[in-house]
PyMOL commands that place a pseudoatom at each C-alpha (Angstrom):
pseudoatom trace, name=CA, resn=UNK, resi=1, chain=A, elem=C, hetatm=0, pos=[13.149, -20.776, -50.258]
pseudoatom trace, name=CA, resn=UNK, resi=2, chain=A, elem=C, hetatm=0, pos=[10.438, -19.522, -47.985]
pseudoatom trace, name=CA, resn=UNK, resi=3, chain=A, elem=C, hetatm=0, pos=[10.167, -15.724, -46.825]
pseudoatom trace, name=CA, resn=UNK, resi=4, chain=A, elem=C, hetatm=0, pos=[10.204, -15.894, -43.209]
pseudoatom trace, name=CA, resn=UNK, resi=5, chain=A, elem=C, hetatm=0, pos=[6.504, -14.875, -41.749]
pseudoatom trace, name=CA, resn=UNK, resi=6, chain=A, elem=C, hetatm=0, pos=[5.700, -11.534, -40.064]
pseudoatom trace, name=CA, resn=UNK, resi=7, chain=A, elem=C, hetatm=0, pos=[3.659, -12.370, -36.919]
pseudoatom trace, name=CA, resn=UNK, resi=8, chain=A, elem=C, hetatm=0, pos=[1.805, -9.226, -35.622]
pseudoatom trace, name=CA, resn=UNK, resi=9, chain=A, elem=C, hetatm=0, pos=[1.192, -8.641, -32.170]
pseudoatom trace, name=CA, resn=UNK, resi=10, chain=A, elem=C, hetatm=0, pos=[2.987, -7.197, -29.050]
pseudoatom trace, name=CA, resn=UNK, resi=11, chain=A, elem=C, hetatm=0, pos=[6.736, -7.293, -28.449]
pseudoatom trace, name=CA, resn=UNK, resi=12, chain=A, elem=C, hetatm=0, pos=[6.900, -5.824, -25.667]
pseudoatom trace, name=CA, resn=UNK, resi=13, chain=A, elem=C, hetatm=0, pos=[7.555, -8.513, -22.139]
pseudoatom trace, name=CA, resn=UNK, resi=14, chain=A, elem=C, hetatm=0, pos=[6.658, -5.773, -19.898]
pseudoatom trace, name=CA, resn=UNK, resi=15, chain=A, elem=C, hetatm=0, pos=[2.954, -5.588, -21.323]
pseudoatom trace, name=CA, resn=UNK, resi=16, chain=A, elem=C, hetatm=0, pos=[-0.085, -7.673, -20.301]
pseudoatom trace, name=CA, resn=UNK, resi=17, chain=A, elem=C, hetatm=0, pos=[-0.565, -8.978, -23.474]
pseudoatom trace, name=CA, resn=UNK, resi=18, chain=A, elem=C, hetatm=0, pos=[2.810, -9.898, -24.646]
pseudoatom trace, name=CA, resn=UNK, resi=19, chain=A, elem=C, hetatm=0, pos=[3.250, -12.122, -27.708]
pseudoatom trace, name=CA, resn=UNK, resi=20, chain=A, elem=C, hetatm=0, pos=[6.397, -14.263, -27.621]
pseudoatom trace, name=CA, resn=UNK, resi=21, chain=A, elem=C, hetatm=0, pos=[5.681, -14.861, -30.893]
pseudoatom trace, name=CA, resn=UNK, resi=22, chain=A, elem=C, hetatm=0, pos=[4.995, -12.165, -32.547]
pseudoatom trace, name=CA, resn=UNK, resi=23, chain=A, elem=C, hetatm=0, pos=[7.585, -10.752, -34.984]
pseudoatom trace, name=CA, resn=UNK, resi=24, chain=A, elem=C, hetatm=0, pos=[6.628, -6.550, -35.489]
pseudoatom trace, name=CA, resn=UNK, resi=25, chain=A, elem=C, hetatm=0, pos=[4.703, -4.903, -32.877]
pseudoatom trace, name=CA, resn=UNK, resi=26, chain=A, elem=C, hetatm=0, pos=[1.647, -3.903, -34.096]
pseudoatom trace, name=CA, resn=UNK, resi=27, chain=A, elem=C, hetatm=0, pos=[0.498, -1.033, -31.186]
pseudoatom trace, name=CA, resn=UNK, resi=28, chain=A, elem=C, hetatm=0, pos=[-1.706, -3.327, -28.966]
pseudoatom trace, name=CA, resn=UNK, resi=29, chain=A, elem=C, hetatm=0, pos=[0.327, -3.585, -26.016]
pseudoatom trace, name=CA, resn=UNK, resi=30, chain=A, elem=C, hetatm=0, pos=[-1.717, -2.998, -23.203]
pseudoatom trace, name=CA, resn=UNK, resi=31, chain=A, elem=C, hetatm=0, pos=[-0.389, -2.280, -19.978]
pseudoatom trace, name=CA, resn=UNK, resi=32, chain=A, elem=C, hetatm=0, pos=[-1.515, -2.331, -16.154]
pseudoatom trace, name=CA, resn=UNK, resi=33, chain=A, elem=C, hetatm=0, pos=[-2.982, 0.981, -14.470]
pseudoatom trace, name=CA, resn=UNK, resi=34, chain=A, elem=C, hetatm=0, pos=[-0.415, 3.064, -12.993]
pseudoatom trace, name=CA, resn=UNK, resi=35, chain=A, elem=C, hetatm=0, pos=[-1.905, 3.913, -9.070]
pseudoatom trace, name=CA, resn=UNK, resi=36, chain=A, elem=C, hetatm=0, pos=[0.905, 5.575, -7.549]
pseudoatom trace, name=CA, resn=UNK, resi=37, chain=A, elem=C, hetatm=0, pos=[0.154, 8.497, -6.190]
pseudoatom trace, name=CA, resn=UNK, resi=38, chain=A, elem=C, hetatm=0, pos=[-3.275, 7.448, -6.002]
pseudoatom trace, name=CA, resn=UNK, resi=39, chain=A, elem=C, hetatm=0, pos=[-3.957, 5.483, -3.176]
pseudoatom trace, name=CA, resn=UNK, resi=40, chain=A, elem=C, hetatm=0, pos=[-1.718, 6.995, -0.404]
pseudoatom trace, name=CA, resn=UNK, resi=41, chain=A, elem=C, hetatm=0, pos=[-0.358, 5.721, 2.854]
pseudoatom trace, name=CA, resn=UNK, resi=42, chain=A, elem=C, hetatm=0, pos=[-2.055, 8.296, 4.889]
pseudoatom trace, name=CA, resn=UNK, resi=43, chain=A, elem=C, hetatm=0, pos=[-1.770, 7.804, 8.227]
pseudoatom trace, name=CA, resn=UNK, resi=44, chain=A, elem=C, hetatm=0, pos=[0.368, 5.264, 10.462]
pseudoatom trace, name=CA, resn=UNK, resi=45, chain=A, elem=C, hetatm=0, pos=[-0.284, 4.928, 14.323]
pseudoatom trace, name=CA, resn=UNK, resi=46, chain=A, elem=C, hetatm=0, pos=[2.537, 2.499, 15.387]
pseudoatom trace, name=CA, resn=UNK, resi=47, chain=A, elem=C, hetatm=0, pos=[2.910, 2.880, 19.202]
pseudoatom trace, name=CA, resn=UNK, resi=48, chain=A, elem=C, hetatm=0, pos=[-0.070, 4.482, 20.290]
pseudoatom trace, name=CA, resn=UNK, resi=49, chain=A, elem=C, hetatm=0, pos=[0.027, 5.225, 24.338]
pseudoatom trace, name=CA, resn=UNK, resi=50, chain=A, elem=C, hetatm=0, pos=[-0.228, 2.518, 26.796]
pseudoatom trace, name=CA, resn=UNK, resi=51, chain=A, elem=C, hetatm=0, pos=[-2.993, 3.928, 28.984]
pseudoatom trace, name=CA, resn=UNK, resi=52, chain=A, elem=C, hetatm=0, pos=[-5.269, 2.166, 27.451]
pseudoatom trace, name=CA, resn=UNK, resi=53, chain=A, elem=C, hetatm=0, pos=[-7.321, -0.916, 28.895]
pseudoatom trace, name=CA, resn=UNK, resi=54, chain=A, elem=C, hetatm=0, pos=[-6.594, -2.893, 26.103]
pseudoatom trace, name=CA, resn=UNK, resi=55, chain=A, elem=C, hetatm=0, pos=[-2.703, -3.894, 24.954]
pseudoatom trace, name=CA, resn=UNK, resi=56, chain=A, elem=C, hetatm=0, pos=[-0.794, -0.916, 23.123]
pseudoatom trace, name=CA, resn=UNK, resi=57, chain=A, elem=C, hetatm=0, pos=[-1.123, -2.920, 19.716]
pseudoatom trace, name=CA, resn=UNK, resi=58, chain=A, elem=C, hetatm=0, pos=[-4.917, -3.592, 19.883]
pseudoatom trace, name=CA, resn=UNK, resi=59, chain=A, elem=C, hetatm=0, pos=[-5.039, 0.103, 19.149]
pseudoatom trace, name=CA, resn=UNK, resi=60, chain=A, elem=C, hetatm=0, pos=[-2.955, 0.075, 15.876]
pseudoatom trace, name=CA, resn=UNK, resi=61, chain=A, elem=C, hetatm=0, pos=[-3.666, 1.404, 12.283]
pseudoatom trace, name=CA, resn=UNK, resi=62, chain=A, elem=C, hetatm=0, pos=[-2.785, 2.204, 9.293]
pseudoatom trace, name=CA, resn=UNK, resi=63, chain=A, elem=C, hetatm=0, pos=[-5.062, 4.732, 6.985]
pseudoatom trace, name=CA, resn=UNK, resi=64, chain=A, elem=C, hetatm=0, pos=[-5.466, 4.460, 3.211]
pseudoatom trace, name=CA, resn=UNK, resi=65, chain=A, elem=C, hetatm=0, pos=[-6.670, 7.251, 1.391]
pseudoatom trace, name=CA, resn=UNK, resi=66, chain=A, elem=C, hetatm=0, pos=[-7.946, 7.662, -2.385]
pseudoatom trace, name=CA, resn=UNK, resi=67, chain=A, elem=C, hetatm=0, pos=[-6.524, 10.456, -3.812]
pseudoatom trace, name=CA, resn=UNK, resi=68, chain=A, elem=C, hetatm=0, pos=[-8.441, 10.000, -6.826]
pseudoatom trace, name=CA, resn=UNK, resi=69, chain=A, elem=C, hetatm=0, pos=[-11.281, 11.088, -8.346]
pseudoatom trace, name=CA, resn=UNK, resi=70, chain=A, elem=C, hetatm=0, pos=[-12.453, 7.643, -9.502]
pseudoatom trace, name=CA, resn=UNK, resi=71, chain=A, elem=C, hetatm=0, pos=[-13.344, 4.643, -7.050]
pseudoatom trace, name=CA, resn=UNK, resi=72, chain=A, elem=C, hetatm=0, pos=[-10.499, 1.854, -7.483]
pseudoatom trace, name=CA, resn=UNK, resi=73, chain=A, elem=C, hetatm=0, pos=[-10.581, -1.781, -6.599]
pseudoatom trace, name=CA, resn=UNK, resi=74, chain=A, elem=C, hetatm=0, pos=[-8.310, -2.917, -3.996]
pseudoatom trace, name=CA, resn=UNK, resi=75, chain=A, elem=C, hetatm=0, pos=[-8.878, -7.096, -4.766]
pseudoatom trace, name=CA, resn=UNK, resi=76, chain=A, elem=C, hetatm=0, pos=[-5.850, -8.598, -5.265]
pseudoatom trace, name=CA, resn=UNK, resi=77, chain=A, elem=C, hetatm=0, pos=[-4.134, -5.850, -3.569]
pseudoatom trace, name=CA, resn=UNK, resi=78, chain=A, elem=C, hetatm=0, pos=[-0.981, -6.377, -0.984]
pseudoatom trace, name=CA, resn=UNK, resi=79, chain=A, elem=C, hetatm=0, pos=[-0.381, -4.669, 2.465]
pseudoatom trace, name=CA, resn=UNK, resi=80, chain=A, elem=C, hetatm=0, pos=[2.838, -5.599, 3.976]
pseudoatom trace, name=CA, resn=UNK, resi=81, chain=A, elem=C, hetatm=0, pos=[5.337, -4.950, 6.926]
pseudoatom trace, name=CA, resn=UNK, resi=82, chain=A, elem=C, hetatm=0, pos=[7.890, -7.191, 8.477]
pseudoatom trace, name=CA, resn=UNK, resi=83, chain=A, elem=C, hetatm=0, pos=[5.009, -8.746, 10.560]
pseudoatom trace, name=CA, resn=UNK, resi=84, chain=A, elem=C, hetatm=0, pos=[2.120, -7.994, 8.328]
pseudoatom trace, name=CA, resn=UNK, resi=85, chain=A, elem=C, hetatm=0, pos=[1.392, -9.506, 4.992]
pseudoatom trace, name=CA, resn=UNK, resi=86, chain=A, elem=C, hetatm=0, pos=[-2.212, -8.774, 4.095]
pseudoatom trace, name=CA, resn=UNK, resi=87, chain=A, elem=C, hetatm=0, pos=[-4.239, -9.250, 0.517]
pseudoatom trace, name=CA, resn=UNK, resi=88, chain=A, elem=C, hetatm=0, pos=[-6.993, -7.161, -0.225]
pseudoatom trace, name=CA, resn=UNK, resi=89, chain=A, elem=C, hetatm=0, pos=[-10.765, -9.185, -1.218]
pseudoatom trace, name=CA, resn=UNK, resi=90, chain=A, elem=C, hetatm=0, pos=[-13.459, -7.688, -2.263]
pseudoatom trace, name=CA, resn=UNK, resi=91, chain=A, elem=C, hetatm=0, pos=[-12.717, -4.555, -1.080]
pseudoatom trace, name=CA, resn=UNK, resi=92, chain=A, elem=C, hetatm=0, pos=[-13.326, -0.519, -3.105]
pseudoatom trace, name=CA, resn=UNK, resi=93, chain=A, elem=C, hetatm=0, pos=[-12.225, 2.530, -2.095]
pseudoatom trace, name=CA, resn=UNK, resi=94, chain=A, elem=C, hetatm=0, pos=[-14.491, 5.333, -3.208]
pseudoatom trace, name=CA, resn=UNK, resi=95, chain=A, elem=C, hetatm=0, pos=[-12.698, 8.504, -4.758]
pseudoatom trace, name=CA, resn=UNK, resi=96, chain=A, elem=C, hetatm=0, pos=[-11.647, 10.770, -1.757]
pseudoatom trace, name=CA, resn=UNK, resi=97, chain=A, elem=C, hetatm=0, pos=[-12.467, 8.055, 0.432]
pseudoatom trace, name=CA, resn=UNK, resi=98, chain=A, elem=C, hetatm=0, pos=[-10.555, 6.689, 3.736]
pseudoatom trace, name=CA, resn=UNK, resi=99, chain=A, elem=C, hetatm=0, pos=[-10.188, 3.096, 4.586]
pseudoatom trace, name=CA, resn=UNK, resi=100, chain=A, elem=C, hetatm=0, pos=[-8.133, 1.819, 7.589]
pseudoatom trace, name=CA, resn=UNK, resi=101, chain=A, elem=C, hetatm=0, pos=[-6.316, -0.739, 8.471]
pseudoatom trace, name=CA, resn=UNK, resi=102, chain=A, elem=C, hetatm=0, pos=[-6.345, -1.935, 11.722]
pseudoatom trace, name=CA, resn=UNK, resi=103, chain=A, elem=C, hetatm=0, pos=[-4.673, -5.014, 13.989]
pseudoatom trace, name=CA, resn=UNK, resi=104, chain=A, elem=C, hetatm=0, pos=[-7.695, -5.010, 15.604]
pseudoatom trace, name=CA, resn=UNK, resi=105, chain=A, elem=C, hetatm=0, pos=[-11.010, -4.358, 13.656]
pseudoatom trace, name=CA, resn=UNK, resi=106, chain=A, elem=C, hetatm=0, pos=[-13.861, -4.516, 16.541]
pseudoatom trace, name=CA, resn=UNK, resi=107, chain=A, elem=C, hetatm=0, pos=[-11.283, -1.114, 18.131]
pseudoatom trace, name=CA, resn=UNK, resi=108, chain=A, elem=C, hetatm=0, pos=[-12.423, 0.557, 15.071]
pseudoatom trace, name=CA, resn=UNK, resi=109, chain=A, elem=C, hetatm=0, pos=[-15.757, 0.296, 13.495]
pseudoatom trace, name=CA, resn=UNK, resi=110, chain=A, elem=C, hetatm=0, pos=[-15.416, -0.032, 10.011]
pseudoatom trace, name=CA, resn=UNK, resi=111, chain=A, elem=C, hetatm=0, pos=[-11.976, -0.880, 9.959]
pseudoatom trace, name=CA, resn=UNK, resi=112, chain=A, elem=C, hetatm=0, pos=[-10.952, -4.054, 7.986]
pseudoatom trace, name=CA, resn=UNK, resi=113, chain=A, elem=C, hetatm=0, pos=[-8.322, -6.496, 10.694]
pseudoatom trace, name=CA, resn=UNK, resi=114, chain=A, elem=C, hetatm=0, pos=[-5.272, -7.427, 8.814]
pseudoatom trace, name=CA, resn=UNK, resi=115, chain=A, elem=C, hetatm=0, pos=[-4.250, -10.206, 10.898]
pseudoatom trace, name=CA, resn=UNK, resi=116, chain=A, elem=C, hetatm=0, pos=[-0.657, -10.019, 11.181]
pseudoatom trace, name=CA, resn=UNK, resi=117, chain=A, elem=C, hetatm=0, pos=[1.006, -8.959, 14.860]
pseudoatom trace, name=CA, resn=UNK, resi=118, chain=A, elem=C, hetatm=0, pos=[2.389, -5.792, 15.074]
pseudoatom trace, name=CA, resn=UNK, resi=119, chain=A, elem=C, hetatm=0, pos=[4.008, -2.803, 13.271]
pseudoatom trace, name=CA, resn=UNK, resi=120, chain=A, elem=C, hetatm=0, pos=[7.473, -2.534, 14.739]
pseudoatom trace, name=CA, resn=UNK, resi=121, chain=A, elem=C, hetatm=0, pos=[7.431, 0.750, 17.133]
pseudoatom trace, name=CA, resn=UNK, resi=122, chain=A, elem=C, hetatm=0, pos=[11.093, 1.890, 16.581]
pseudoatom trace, name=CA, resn=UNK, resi=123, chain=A, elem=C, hetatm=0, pos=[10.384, 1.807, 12.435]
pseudoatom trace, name=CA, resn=UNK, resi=124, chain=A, elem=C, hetatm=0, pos=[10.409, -0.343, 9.475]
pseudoatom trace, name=CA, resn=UNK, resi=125, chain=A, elem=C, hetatm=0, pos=[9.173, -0.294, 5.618]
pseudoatom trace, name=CA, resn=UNK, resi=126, chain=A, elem=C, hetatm=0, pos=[5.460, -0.250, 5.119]
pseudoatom trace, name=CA, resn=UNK, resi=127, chain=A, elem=C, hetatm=0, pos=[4.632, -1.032, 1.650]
pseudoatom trace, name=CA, resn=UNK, resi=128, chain=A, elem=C, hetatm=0, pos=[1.205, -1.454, -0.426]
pseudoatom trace, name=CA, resn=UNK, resi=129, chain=A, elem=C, hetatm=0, pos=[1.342, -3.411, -3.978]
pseudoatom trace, name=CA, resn=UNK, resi=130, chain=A, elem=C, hetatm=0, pos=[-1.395, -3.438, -6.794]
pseudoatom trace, name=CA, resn=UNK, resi=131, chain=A, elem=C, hetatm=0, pos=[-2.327, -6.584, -8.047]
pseudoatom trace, name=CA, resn=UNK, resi=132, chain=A, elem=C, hetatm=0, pos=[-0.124, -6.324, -10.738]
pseudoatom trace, name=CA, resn=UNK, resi=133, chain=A, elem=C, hetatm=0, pos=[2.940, -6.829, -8.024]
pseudoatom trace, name=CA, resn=UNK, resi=134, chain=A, elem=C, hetatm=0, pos=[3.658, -3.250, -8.987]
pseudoatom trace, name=CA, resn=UNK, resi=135, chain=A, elem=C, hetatm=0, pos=[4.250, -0.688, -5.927]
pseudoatom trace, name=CA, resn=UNK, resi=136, chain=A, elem=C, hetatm=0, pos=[1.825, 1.611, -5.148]
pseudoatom trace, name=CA, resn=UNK, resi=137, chain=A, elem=C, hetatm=0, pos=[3.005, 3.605, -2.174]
pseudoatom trace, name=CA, resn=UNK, resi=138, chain=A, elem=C, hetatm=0, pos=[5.505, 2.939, 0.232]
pseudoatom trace, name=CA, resn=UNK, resi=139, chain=A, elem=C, hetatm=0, pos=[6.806, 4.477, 3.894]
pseudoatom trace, name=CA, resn=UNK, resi=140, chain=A, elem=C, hetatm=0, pos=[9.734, 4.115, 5.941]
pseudoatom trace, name=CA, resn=UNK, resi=141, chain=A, elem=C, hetatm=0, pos=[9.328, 5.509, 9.968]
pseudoatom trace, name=CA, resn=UNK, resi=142, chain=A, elem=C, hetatm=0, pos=[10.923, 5.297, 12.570]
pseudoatom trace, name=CA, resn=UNK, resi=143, chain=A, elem=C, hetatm=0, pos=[10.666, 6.554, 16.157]
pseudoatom trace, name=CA, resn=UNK, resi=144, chain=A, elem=C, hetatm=0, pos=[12.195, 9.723, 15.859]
pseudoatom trace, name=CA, resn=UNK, resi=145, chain=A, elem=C, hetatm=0, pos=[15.297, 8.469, 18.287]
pseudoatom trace, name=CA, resn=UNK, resi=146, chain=A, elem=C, hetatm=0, pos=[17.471, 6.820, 15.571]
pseudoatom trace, name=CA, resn=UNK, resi=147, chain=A, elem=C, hetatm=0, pos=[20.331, 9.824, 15.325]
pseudoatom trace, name=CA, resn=UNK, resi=148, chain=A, elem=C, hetatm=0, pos=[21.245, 13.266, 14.641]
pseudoatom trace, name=CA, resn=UNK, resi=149, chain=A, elem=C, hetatm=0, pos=[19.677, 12.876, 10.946]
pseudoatom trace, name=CA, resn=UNK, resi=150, chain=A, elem=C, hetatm=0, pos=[16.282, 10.997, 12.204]
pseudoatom trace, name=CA, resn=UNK, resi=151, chain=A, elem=C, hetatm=0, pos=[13.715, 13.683, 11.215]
pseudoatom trace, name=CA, resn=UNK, resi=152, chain=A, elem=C, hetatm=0, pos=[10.484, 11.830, 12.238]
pseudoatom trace, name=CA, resn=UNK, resi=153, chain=A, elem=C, hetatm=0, pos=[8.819, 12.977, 15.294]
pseudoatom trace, name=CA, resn=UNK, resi=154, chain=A, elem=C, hetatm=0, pos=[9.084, 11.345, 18.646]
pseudoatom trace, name=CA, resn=UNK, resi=155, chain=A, elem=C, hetatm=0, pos=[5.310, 11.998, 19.734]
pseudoatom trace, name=CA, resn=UNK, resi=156, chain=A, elem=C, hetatm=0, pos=[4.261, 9.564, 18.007]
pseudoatom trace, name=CA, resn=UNK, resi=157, chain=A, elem=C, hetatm=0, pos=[6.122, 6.803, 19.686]
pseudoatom trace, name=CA, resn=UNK, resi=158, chain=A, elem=C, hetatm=0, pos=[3.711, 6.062, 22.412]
pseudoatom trace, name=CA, resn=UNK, resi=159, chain=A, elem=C, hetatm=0, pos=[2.731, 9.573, 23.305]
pseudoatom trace, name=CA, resn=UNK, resi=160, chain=A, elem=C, hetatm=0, pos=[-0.324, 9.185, 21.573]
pseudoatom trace, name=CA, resn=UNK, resi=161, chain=A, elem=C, hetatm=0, pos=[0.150, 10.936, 18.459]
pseudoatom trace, name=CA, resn=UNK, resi=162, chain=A, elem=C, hetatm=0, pos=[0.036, 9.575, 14.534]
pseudoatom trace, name=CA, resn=UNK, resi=163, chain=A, elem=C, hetatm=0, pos=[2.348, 9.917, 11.606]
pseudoatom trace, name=CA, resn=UNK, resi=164, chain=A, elem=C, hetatm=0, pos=[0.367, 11.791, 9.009]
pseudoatom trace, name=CA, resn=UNK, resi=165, chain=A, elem=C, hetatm=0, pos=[0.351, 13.148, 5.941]
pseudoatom trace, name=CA, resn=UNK, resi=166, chain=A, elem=C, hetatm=0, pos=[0.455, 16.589, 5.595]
pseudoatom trace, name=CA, resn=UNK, resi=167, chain=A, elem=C, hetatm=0, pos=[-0.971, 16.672, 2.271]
pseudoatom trace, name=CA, resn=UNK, resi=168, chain=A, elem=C, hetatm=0, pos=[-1.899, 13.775, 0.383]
pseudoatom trace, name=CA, resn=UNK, resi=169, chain=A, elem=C, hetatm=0, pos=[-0.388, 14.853, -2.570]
for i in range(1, 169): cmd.bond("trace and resi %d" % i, "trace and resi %d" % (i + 1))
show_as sticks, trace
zoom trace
């Protein structure tokens, strides 16, 4: 008769460094950063005017901003919308720093291009992802014309204004 062997490790699936085998947790589960709240969806421009000599979507954004007070990584990171589905390389965001996101990088010096099409100008789900798969921040706009109940402001459906947040927090 053999006692049956205690395997130590970590029991728990949701951790990094789960152990299928192991039979009694031993406290080493180690699990992925928690960034929500951290980096923010900042600012969205999603129909800017059409006065411009260039096409209304050349002059599309979106703004990240750090609301940290430690630099974080962004490799391996996801930015996505119905018609954009970009991953992060190489790429830091300093604490308290701004980084945008733009359809068209040469519009904005120092923007990074995402190359997808468009963000859809009567509203959709914007949502940002850590490497981890795990959501970071998310926004859903619209154009301020969807109903009694739609809340967002109209100005910023081709009258040349942004969505922005008010305060990052």
């Amino acid at each position: 008769v053999c006692d049956e062997l205690e395997i130590l490790g970590c029991t728990d699936p949701e951790a990094l460094n789960y152990n299928e085998e192991a039979t009694e947790d031993d406290g080493s589960c180690e699990y992925p950063p928690n960034y929500e709240g951290e980096i923010v969806i900042n600012e969205i421009n999603y129909n800017p005017a059409a006065s411009y000599d260039q096409g209304d979507t050349e002059y599309e954004f979106v703004e990240l901003y750090n609301n940290s007070d430690d630099g974080i990584s962004l490799d391996g990171w996801n930015f996505s919308s119905t018609n954009i589905d970009f991953t992060f390389n190489d790429v830091s965001l300093g604490s308290n720093e701004y980084l945008v996101l733009a359809r068209n990088a040469d519009t904005y010096p120092g923007s990074i291009g995402h190359g997808g099409s468009s963000l859809l100008n009567n509203g959709e789900t914007i949502t940002l992802t850590d490497n981890f798969n795990q959501l970071v921040d998310e926004v859903t706009y619209s154009d301020g014309y969807q109903g009694d109940d739609d809340l967002w402001p109209p100005e910023a459906d081709a009258e040349g204004s942004t969505l922005e947040l008010i305060d990052a927090d």
